[in-house]
MARMI-10770 format. One record per residue (C-alpha): residue in one letter; x, y negated, z. Coordinates in steps of 0.5 Angstrom, whole numbers, always signed. Each point is the difference from the previous one (the first is absolute). Example, Ala and Ser with C-alpha at 12.3 -4.5 7.8 and 13.67 -1.06 7.14 Angstrom:
MARMI-10770
(A, (+25, +9, +16)) (S, (+2, -7, -2)) 
END
This chain:
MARMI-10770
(X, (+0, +0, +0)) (X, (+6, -5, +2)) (X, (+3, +1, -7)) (X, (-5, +0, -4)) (X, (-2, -7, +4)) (X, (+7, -2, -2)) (X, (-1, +1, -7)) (X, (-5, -4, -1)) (X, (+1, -7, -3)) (X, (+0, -6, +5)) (X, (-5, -4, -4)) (X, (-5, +6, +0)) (X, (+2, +0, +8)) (X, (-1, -7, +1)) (X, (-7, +0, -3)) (X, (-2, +6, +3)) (X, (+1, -3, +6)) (X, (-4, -7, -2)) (X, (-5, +5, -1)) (X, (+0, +4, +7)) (X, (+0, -7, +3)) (X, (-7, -3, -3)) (X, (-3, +7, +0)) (X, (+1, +0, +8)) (X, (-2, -8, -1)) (X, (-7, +2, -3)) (X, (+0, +6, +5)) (X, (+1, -5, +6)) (X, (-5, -5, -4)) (X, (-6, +5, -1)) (X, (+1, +3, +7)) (X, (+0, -8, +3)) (X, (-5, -2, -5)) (X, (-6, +6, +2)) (X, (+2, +0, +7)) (X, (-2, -8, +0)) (X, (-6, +1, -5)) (X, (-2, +6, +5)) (X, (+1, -5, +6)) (X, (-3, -6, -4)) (X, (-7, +5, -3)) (X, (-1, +3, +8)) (X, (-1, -8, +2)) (X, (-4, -1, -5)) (X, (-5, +6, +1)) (X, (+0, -2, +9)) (X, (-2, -7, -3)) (X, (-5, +3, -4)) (X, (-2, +5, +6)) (X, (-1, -6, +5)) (X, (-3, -5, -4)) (X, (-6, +5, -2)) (X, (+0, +3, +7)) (X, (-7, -4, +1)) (X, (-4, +1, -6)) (X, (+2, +8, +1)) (X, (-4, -1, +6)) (X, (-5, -3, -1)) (X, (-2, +4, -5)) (X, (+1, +6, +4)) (X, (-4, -2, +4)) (X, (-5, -2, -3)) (X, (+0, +6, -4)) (X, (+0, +4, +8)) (X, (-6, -4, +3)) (X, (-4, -1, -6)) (X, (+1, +5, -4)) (X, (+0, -5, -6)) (X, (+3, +3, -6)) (X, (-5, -3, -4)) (X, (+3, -3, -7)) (X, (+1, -7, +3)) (X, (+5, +3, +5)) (X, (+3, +3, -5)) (X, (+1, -6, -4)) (X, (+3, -3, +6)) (X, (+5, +5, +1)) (X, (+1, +1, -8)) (X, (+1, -9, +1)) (X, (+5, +1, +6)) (X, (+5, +5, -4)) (X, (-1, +5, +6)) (X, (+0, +6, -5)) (X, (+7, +1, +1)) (X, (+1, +0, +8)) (X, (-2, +5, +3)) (X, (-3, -2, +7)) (X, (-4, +3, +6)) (X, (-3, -2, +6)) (X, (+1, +3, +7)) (X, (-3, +0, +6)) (X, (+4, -2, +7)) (X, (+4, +7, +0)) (X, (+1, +1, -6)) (X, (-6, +4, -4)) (X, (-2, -2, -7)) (X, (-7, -3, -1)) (X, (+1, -2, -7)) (X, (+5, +1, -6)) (X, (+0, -4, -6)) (X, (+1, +3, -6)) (X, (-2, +8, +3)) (X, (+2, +4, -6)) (X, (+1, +6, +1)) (X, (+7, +4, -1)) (X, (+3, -8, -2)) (X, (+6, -2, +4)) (X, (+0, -3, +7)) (X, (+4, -2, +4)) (X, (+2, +4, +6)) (X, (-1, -5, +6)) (X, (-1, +3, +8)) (X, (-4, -2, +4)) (X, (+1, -6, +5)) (X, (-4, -4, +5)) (X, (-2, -7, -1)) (X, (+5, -2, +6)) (X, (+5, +3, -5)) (X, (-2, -3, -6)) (X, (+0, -7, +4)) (X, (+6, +2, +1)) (X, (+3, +0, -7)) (X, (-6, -5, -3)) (X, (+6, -3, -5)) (X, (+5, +5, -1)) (X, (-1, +4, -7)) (X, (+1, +8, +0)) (X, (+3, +6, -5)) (X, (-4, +6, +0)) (X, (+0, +7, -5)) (X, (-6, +1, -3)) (X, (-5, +8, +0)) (X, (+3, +2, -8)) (X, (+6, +2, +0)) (X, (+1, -4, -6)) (X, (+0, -6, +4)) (X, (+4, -6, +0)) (X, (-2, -3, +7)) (X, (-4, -5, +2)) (X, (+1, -7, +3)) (X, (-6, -1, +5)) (X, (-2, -6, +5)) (X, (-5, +2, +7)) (X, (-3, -7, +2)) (X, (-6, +0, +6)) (X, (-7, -2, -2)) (X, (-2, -6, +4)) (X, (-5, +2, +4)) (X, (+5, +6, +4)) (X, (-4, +6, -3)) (X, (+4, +2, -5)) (X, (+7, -2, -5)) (X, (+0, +2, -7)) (X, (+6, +2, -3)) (X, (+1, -2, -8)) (X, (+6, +3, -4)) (X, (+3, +0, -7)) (X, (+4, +5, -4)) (X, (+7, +0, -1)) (X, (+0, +3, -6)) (X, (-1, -6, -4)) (X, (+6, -2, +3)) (X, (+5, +5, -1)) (X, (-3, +1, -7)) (X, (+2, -7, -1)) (X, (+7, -1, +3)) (X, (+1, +7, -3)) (X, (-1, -3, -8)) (X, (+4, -6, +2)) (X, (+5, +4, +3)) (X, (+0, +4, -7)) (X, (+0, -6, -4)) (X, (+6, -4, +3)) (X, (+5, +7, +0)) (X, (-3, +1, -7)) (X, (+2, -8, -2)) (X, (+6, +1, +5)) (X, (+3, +7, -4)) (X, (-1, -3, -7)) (X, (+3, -7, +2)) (X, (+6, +4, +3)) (X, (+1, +4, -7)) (X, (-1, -6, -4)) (X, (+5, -4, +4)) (X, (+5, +6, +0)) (X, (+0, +0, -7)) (X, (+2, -7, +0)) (X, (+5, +1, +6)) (X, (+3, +6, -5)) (X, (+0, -5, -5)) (X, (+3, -6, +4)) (X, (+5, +5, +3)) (X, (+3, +2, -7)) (X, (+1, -7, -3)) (X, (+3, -2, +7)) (X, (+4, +6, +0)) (X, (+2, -1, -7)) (X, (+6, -4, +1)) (X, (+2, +7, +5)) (X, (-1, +4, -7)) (X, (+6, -4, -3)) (X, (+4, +0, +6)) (X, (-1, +8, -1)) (X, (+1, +0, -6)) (X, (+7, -4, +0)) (X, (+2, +4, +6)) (X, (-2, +7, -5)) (X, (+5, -4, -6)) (X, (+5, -1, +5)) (X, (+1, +7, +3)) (X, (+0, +3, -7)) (X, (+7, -4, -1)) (X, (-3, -7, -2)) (X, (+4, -4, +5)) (X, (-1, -8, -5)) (X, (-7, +1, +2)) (X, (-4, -5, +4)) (X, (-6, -1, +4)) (X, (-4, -6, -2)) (X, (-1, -6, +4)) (X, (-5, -2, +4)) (X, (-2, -6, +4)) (X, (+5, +0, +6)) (X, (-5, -1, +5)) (X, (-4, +7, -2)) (X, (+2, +6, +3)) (X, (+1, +3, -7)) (X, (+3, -6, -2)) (X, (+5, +1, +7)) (X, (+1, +8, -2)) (X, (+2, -2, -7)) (X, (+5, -5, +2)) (X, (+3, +5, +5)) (X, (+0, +5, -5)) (X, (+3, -3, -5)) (X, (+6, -2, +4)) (X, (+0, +7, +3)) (X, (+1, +2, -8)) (X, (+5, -6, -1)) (X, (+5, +3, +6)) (X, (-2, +7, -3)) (X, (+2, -2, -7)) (X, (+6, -3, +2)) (X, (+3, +6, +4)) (X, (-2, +5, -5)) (X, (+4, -5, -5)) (X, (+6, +0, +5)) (X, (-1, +7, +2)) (X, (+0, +2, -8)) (X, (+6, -5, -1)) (X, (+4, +2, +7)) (X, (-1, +8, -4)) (X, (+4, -3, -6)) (X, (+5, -3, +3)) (X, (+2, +6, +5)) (X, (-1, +4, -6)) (X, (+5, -4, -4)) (X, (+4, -1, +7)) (X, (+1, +8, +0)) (X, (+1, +0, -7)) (X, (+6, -5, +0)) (X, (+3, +3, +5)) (X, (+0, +7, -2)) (X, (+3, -3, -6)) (X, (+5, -4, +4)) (X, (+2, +6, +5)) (X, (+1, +5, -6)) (X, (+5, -4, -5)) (X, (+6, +0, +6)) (X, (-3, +8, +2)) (X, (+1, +2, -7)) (X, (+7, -4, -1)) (X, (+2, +4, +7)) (X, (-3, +7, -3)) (X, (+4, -1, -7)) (X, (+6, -1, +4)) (X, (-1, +5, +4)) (X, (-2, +4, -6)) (X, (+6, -2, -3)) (X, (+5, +2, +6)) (X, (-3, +7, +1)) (X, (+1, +2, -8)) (X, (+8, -2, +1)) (X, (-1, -7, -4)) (X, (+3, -4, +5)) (X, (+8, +4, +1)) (X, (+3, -6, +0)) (X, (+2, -5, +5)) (X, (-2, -5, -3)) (X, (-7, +2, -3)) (X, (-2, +3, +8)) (X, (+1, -7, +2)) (X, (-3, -4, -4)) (X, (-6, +5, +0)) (X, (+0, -1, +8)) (X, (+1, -8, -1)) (X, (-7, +1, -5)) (X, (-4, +6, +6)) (X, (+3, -6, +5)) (X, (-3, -7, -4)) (X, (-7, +4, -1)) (X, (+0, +3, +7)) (X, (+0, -8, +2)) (X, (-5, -2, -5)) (X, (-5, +5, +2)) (X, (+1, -1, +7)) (X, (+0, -7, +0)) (X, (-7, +2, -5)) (X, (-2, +3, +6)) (X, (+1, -5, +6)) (X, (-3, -5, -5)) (X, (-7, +4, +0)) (X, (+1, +1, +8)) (X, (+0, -7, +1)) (X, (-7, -1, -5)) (X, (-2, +5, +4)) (X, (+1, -3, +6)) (X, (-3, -7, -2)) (X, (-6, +3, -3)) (X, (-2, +2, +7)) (X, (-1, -6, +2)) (X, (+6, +1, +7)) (X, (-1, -5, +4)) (X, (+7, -6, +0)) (X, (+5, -1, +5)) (X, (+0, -7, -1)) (X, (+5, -5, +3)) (X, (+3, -7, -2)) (X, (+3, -1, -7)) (X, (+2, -5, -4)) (X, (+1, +2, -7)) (X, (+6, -5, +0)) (X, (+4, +5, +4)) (X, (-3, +5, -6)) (X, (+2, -4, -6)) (X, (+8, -1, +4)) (X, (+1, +7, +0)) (X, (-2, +1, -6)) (X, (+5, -4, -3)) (X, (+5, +2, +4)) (X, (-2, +8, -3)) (X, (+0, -3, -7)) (X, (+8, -2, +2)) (X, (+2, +7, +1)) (X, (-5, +4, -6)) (X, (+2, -5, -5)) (X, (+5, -3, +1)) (X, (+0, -2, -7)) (X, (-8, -4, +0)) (X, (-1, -7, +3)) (X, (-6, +0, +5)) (X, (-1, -6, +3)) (X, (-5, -2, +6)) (X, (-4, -6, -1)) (X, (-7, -4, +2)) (X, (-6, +1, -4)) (X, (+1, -6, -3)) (X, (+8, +2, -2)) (X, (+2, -4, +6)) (X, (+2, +2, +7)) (X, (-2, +7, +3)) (X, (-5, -2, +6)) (X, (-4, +5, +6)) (X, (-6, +4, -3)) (X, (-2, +3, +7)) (X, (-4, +6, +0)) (X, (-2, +7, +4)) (X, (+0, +6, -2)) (X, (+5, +8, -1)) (X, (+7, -4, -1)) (X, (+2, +7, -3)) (X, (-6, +1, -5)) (X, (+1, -8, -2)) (X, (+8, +1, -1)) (X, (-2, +6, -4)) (X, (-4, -4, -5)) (X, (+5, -5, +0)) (X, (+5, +6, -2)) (X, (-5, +2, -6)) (X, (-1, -6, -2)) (X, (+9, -1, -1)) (X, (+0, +7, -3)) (X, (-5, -2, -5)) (X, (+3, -6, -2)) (X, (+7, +3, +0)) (X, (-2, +6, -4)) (X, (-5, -3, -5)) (X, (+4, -6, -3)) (X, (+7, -1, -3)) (X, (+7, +0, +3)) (X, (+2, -8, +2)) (X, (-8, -1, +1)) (X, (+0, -5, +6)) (X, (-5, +1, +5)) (X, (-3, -4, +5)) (X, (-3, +1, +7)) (X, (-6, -6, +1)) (X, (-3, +0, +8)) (X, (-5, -7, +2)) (X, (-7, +0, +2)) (X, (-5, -2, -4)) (X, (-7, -2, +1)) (X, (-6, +2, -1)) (X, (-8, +0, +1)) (X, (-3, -2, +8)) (X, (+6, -4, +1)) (X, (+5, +8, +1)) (X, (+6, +0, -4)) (X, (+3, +6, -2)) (X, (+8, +3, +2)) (X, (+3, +0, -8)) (X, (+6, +5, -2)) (X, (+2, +1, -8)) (X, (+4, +3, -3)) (X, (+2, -4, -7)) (X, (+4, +3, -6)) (X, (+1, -2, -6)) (X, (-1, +6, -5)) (X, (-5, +2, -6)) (X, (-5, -1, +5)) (X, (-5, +5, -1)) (X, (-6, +0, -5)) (X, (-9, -1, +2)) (X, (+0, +7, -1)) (X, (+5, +2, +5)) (X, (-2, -5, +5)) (X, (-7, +2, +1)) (X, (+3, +7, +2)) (X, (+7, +0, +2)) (X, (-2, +0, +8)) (X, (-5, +7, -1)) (X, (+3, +7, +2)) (X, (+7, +2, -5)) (X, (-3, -5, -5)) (X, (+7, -1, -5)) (X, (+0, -4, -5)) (X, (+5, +5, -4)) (X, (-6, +4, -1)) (X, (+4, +6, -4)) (X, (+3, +0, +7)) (X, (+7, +0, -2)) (X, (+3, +0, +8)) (X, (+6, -4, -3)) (X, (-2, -6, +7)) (X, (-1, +6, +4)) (X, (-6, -3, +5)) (X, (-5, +5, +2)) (X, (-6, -6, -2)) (X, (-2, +1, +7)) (X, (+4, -8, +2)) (X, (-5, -5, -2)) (X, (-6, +4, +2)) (X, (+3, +2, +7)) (X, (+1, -9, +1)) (X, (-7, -1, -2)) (X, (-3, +6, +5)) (X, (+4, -4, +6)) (X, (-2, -7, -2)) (X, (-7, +2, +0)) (X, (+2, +3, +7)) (X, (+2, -6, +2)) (X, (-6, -4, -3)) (X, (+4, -3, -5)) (X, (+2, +0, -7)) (X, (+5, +2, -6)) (X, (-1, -4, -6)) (X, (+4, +0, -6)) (X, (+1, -6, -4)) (X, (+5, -3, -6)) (X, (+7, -2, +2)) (X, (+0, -8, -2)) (X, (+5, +0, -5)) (X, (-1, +8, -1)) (X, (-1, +6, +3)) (X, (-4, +3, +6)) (X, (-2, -3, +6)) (X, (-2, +5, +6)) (X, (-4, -4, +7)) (X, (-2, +3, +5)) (X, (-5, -4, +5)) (X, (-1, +1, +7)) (X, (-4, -4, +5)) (X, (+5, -5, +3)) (X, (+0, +1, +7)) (X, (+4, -4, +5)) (X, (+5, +2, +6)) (X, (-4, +0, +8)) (X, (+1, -6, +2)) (X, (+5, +3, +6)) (X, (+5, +2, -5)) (X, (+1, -8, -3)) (X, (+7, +0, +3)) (X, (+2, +6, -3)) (X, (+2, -1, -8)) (X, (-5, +2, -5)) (X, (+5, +2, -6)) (X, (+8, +3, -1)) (X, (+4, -5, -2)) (X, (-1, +1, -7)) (X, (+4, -1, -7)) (X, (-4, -5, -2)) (X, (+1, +0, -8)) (X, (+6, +4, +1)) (X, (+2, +4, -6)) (X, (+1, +8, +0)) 
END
């Protein structure tokens, strides 16, 4: 029972419910209304019982006295309408003397015999009474004392005239009630099912999205409607659905190609490892010399595939969000040392340490993982060496510069002045083992993992890289974190090392 209720649609519920409710109104309304009219019939019937009193005794007593039943009295009776009474008269205990009308086998009123005294008693009070057929509907009766003494008189009228007639009304309100309650249903099921339309489209869209259709949308309604309220939170719903769906799809491609790249990166220096060690078992390294060379080869791709590996390690770490050990550091010190690097791994470059603006280098404090920020500075170096010609100077720019709410950013650049790289590469050259040299001539012997580790520990530091072209030529790598004074209890202390200011490596 409790499925099958379940299955039913929540317009059919609804509207059946709107029906139970004015089917128990028109219950309450009939049994109200019959009980009142009752109430209201029994009234009037002791009202007509009282104001007939009189002419009824009358009339029994003339008819017990004088015997008159001579058309005249007859005629008297007829005139007062007193057909429809049934009356008696009775002496001081109880017994008839008279009985209007006397038809024999009719239904009368079964009413006890009482002494005048207690009829005195209860001269204004009305009484209920079952009548001599078993048929009978009752009677409503009346006992008023003569007013000699001798005697009272009793005068009563069938209830069936009553019941009949609340009966019939009774009848003709359910019927009216049952049909305006079918009537009004129909309307209500109509009503209902152009309300509930907009929900059918709310269905329909939701049908559309679970069979893979995720553009899809619900319309838009009034926003102060509650269809136009689910509309809109179901469609921002759809929105954020959309979107990590999208960003699921795109995070699938990347891995795939991550996996891809660097089995491929993995297994170039693995298969230069296994030919020599191929080459070594079949005796085709007897000579000193070969042996030497293939181990110095075993050596180099050994280094490159664990660089490779260390590389993928620091991703991976970045990507699980770790939180920072950050401390104090001005990228001053950073882009000092980095010179003084540069005058020991190429010593044949002129790397400089200058301003934003060319001039004099000046404080850029800010916080975060000194290691992690030392490395980028390092990839950032190594890429620049690597990259462009031998002789090409290079310069290391640090400053601040502002930016929107008053905030400014600590800036450090690393400036060569190279080919440069073209749209097409610069759009791409901070994802995963991205190269430019897509024949993947190793000849640089990067892993193409550097940039795409400087812009993962950027974003962990709330910053940012940004590439842009050298003035003059070339390619200009920014990184930008948020600048970050030192506490003012460390005023005193010193914010920077000494530093080469333009020195020249």
């Amino acid at each position: 029972m409790t499925r099958l209720f379940r299955q039913i649609s929540l317009r059919s519920k609804l509207v059946a419910l709107m029906a139970v409710l004015m089917t128990l109104g028109v219950v309450a309304t009939v049994l109200t209304a019959s009980f009142s009219l009752r109430v209201t019939m029994v009234d009037q019937m002791d009202t007509d019982l009282a104001s007939n009193s009189s002419p009824m005794a009358n009339l029994l007593y003339a008819i017990y006295t004088e015997g008159d039943t001579d058309p005249e009295s007859f005629r008297m009776w007829t005139n007062l309408q007193l057909t429809r009474f049934h009356s008696t008269l009775r002496d001081k205990d109880g017994e008839i003397l008279a009985e209007l009308p006397g038809v024999e086998g009719a239904d009368k009123p079964v009413i006890e015999k009482h002494t005048v005294e207690e009829v005195e008693a209860v001269h204004n009070v009305a009484f209920t009474t079952e009548g001599t057929l078993p048929e009978s509907d009752g009677w409503r009766y009346r006992m008023i004392e003569m007013v000699n003494g001798n005697g009272y008189i009793t005068i009563a009228l069938p209830l069936a005239e009553v019941d009949d007639t609340v009966t019939d009304a009774a009848g003709s309100m359910v019927t009216s009630g049952m049909l305006a309650t079918l009537i009004m249903s129909l309307v209500a099921y109509g009503i209902t099912t152009r309300a509930f339309r907009p929900l059918i489209r709310v269905e329909r869209t939701a049908a559309a999205i679970a069979a893979g259709d995720l553009s899809r949308r619900v319309e838009e309604y009034p926003h102060d409607t509650e269809v136009g309220r689910l509309s809109r939170a179901l469609n921002a719903m759809l929105a954020h659905i959309e979107h990590a769906f999208r960003s699921q799809a795109a995070s699938e491609r990347k891995m795939r190609r991550f996996v891809q790249d660097a089995s491929h990166e993995l297994r170039t220096p693995l298969v230069t490892i296994q030919g020599y060690s191929e080459l070594y078992r079949h005796g085709g390294l007897a000579e000193r010399e070969h042996l030497d060379s293939a181990m110095g080869r075993i050596e180099g791709e050994a280094k490159r595939m664990g660089q490779l590996v260390e590389d993928l390690l620091t991703l991976a770490r970045l990507d699980e969000q770790r939180p920072l050990e950050r401390v104090q550091i001005d990228l001053l010190h950073l882009g000092s040392d980095a010179v003084e690097d540069a005058q020991v791994n190429a010593p044949d470059r002129e790397v400089r340490l200058v301003g934003l603006d060319g001039g004099i280098p000046v404080a850029a404090p800010t916080s975060g993982d000194e290691s992690r920020l030392r490395q980028v500075v390092v990839n950032l170096m190594t890429n620049a060496l690597r990259y462009t010609p031998d002789g090409t100077p290079i310069e290391i720019a640090v400053g601040t510069l502002p930016v929107i709410d008053g905030r400014s950013d600590a800036v450090l650049e690393v400036r060569d002045h190279g080919p440069g790289i073209s749209e097409e590469d610069a759009a791409r050259v901070f994802e995963r083992f991205y190269r430019a040299d897509s024949s993947r001539q190793r000849e640089t012997g990067g892993t193409g993992l550097g940039l795409a580790i400087v812009a993962a520990i950027a974003a962990q530091h709330d910053g940012s890289i940004v590439l842009t072209e050298t003035s003059g030529g070339g390619t200009t790598m920014s990184i930008r974190l948020p600048l970050e004074e030192a506490p003012s209890d460390d005023a005193d202390e010193p914010t920077s090392r000494p530093h080469h200011g333009d020195s020249t490596a």
